[in-house]
C-alpha positions, 0 to 999 in steps of 0.5 A: 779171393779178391774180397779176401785180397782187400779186407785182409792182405796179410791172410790173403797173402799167408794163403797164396804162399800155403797154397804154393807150398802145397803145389811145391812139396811132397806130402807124406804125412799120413794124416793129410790128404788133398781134398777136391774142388768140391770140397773146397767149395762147400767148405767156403759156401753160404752153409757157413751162415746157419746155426744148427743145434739138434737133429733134422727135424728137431733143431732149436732154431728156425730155417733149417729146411734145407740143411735138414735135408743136407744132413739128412743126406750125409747120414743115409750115404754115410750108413749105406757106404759103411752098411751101418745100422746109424750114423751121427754126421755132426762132430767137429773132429775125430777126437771129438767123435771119440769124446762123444763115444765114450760118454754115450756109454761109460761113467766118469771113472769106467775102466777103457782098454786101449793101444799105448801111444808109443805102439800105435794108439791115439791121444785120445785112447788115454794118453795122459796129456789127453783129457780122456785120460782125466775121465776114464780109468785107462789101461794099454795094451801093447804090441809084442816088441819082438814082432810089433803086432798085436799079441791077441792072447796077450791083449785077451789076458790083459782084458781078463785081468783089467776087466774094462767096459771098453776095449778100444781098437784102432791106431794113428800109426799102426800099419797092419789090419786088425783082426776085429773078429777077435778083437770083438771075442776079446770084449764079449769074453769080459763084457766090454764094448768094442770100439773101433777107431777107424780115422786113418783107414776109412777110405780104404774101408769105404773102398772095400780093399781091407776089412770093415769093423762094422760088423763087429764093433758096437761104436765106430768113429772116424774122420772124413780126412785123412784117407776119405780126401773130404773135409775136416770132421767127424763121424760115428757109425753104431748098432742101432741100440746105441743111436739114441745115447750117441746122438745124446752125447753129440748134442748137446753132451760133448758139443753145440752148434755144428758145422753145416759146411762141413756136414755137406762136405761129408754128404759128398765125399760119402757119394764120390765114395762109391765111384771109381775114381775113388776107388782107383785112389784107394788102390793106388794108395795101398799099391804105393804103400806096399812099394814104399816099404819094400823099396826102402827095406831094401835101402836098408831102413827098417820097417816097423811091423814088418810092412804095411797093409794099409796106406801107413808105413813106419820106419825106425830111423835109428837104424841109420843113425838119425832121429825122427826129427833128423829126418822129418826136418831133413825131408822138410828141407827137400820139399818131402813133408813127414813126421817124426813118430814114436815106435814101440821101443821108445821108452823116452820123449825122443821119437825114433820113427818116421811115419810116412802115407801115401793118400796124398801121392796117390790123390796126386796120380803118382804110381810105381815109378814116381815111388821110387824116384821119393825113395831115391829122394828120401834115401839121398837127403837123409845121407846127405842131412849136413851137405846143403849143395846136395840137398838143394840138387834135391829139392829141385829135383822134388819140384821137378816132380811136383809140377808134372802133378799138381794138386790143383790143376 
């Protein structure tokens, strides 16, 4: 960055220190991942120069030879990793994948059946801070509070007596599998849509160790982070009825100009998908979740859901006295980085739950034994939130175990 060091000093700087605080601290942040080289690389190439606005083939600009060629590449990996009949490679994000969904098939004032928040959904299954939930008429379905999984009898009566057009499946902080066949039984019965929101699983899914909605859903949507280790955007997979009306809402319905950098991005990490390495990574990472559960169950913190099935585990925290912000900002202080989340019993704006994911850890090559020194780790700092002697022992300790994997070697 030698020319970024001279025209900008101070954003040269800021860099070098986020980039140090990668190297230095443990990220458990389920919505996070470590990207490749690769990654990095095409997110900083000459492709950040061309303006795109249509469809290969069909742009409304000149020169675009090269990056028809590039996003016509993304589209045909993604539809054979995910064996999709169509694939729209342009949103920006996840969320603005999920804006483009429900404008490609709904009204302004559609009724949309989605997970609440609090039990697991997403801002954008309309929550009332979202604008989804200034277009759509939404309602949302929640998990049994006894069990905390979804009551798939109950969500069928909901949906019979709402009647939607949509039914919106998938969740930001819900760690078990969903049942997709019955969610899609659930929509045909009132002749809804079944959309699946797949953003944090869909390297798991690409991997094939957990199920895929593909054959179920008529709308998909996720994001090429998170478990997929690639760059920042979006992606929508439908039935082939439906590419038309997606590619309409994408452009130019909810957004202009795309990002090439980041469409090249989703070609490559759509091929590293189907390699080993790859797949070794979405193993470690369900084979560290899974422990990471048991292991902190077993110091007595009580796990939201029962488990985990995926990269994702939950933790009420409340169940050693703290908040979620007690322990997010405690954790932060050893070097462990999480965030706070709400759980199906918070009735206020106070977070009880701790989300944590093990993309990262696994992406860093940690296994079993480095699991339980972070649950030794975490266990000690949040007994230990007031004794700053023992939290600096800690974070030496965490920095100790960063250096033997570094991110960026």
């Amino acid at each position: 960055m030698n020319q970024l060091k001279k025209d900008d000093p101070a954003v040269y700087e800021l860099t070098l220190k986020e980039g140090q605080r990668i190297e230095n601290t443990i990220d458990l942040v389920a919505s996070e991942t470590h990207m490749s080289q690769s990654t990095l690389e095409t997110m900083g190439s000459v492709l950040n120069h061309k303006t795109i606005e249509g469809y290969p083939g069909k742009r409304y600009h000149a020169g675009c030879e090269y990056v028809d060629e590039i996003e016509t590449l993304a589209i045909e990996r993604m539809k054979a990793l995910f064996e999709a009949d169509h694939a729209n490679v342009q949103p920006h994000t996840g969320s603005s994948a999920n804006f483009a969904v429900y404008f490609s098939s709904l009204q302004v004032g559609d009724k949309v059946l989605a997970m609440n928040l609090a039990h697991g959904g997403h801002l954008t299954h309309g929550h009332f801070a979202s604008a989804t939930s200034k277009c759509f008429n939404f309602e949302h379905y929640n998990v049994d509070l006894k069990t905390e999984l979804i009551d798939y009898e109950a969500l069928a009566e909901h949906a019979k007596r709402f009647r939607p057009k949509m039914l919106v499946a998938g969740a930001s902080s819900y760690a078990r599998l969903i049942d997709y066949e019955k969610m899609s039984q659930i929509a045909q019965s009132v002749g809804a849509y079944l959309f699946v929101d797949m953003a944090h699983i869909a390297g798991l899914v690409a991997a094939k160790l957990i199920p895929s909605p593909v054959a179920y859903a008529d709308f998909i949507s996720f994001t090429t982070f998170k478990t997929m280790a690639g760059g920042r955007g979006g992606v929508i997979l439908c039935k082939e009825q439906y590419a038309s009306a997606v590619d309409k809402a994408v452009f130019p319905g909810t957004q202009g100009t795309s990002s090439v950098s980041n469409i090249a991005t989703k070609a490559t990490i759509a091929k590293i998908a189907t390699e080993s390495r790859f797949i070794d990574i979405q193993q470690r990472t369900l084979d560290n979740a899974k422990l990471l559960a048991d292991l902190l169950s077993n110091k007595g913190y009580r796990i939201v859901g029962g488990g985990t099935d995926t990269h994702q585990v939950v933790v009420d925290v409340t169940s050693k006295d703290l908040s979620g912000a007690q322990a997010e900002q405690t954790l932060e202080a050893i070097g462990i980085i999480t965030n706070r989340n709400y759980i199906p019993k918070d009735t206020s704006t106070k977070a009880s739950g701790l989300r944590l994911g093990t993309g990262p850890i696994a992406i860093r090559g940690m296994k079993e034994s480095e699991v339980r020194i972070i649950v030794h780790l975490i266990d000690e700092a949040l007994h230990n939130l007031d004794n700053d002697s023992r939290l600096n022992q800690l974070n030496k300790e965490v920095l100790a175990l960063c250096k033997q994997f570094p991110v960026y070697s």
